[in-house]
N, C-alpha and C positions, 0 to 999 in steps of 0.2 A: 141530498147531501149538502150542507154548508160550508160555502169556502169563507174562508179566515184567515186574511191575512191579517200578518204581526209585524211591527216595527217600532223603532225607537231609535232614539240620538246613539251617538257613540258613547258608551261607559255606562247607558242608564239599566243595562241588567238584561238585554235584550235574549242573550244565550242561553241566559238560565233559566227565563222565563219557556223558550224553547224548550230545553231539557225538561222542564217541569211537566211541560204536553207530550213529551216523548214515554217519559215514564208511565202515562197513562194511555198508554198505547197509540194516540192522535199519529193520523200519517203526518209528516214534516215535509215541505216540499221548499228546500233550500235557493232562494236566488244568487245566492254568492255563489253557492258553488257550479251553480247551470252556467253563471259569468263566465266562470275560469275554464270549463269544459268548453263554451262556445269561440274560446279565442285558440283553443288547439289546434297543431297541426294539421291538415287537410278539411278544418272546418271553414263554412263559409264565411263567418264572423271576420276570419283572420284574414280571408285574401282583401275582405272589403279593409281593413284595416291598413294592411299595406299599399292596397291602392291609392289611400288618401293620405298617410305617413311615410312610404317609402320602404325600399326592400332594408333599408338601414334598421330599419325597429326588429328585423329579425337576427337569432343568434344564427352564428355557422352551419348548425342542423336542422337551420330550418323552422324551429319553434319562433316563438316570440319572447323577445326583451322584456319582461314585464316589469322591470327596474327601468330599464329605459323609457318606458311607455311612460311610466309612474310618473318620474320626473319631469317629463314635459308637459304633461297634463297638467301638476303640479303648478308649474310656471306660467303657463299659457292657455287663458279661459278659454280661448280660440281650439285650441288641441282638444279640452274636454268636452266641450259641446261638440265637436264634429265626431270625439269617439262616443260619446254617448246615444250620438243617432243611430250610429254604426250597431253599437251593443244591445239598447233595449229591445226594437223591434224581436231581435232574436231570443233574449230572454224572456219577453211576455210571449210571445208564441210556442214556449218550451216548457214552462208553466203553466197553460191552459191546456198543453198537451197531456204533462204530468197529472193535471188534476183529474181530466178524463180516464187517465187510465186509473186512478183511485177509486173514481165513480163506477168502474165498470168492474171492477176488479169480484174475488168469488164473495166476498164480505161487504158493503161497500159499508164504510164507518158512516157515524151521523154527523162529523164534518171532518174537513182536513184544511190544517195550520199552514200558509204561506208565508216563512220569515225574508221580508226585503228591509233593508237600510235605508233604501228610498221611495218607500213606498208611495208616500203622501206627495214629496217632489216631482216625480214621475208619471202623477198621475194613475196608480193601479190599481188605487181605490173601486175604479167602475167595474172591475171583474170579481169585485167581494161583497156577498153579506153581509159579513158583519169584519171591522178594524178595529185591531187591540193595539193600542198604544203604551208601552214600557216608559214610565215616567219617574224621573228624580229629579233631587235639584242642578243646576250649572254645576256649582264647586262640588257635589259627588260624584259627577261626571268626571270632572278635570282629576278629580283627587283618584278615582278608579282606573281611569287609563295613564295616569302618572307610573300609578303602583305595576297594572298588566301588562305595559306598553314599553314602559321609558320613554316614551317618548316626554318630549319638554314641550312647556305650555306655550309658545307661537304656535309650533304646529299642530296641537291640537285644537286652539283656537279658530286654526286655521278652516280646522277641517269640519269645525261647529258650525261656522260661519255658510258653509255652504248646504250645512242641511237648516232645515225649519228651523225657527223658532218653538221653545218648548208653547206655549200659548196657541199657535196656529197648529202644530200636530197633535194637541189634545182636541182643538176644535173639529179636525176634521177624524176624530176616533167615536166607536159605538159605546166603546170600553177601553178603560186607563185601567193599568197594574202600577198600584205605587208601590214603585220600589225603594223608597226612601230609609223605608226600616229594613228590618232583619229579613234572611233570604226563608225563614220560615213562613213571613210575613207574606211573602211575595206566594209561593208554594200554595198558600192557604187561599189565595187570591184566584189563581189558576183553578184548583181544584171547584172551588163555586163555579167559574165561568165553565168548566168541564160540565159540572151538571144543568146548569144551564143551557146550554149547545146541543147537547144530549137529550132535554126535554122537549127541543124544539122538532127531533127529528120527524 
């Protein structure tokens, strides 16, 4: 089985490109969302969290702030690299877990799609065969999480600025989806690399 991971900048089409290997039955093994499970209540993610932030980043019941978190990490490059040591460890050991059970599973596909945000930053490249890189320009990016987001362009510059460069997350891809044109365009792009991945089995 082929593991494949996916990623891309913020706005350049990353979810749809997802959706697009969902539709075609690809197991999807989400890293956002193994994130947001691994800082849950009684997991161990979160007491390491507190230990290094403070019982103050937790609500009254015990969860965590995640607005609170947000914002300090936001402010303070110091915050984010100490939570990110915290987080990844957990999330690539939950993911190789994931993918095992794909592997082992009554069918096992001829690969399954890992979607990270930061893939390439984080170094997860070494547990994949092959990396698809979702690729547009700056300003369709800006112009796309303008429209999805609201958010305003500081802080999405903001949030560019800490991922790749478009130039260095193509370099370090097997395969780019350009998604510059129409989401047909994108769709049609998928569907080759499907039988591609498929012929490799």
């Amino acid at each position: 089985m082929l593991k494949v991971g996916l990623t891309g900048g913020i706005g350049s089409g990353k979810s749809t490109a997802v959706d697009a290997f969902r539709v075609l039955d690809v197991p999807i093994i989400d890293a956002d969302k193994i994130a947001k499970d691994s800082v849950r209540k009684g997991q161990p993610a979160l007491a390491e969290i507190v230990n290094v932030f403070g019982l103050e980043i937790l609500l009254s019941s015990g969860e965590l702030n995640r607005e609170k978190l947000k914002q300090l990490v936001f402010s303070d490059p110091k915050s984010l690299t100490a939570l990110e040591a915290i987080l990844h460890p957990h999330i690539k050991a939950t993911i190789l877990q994931q993918i095992k059970s794909v592997e082992h599973s009554d069918k096992t596909p001829a690969y399954v799609v890992v979607d990270i945000p930061l893939l390439i930053e984080k170094n997860y490249q070494t547990i994949f065969d092959e990396v698809i890189v979702v690729d547009c320009s700056s300003e369709q990016q800006i112009d796309r999480v303008i429209k999805r987001d609201n958010l305003d362009l500081a802080s999405i510059e903001n949030i560019m600025q800490k991922q790749l460069n478009r130039k260095k997350r193509k370099q370090a891809a097997s395969h780019v989806l350009d998604n510059s044109k129409t989401i047909d365009y994108l769709i049609e792009q998928v569907n080759q690399l499907h039988q591609y991945f498929v012929s490799k089995k």
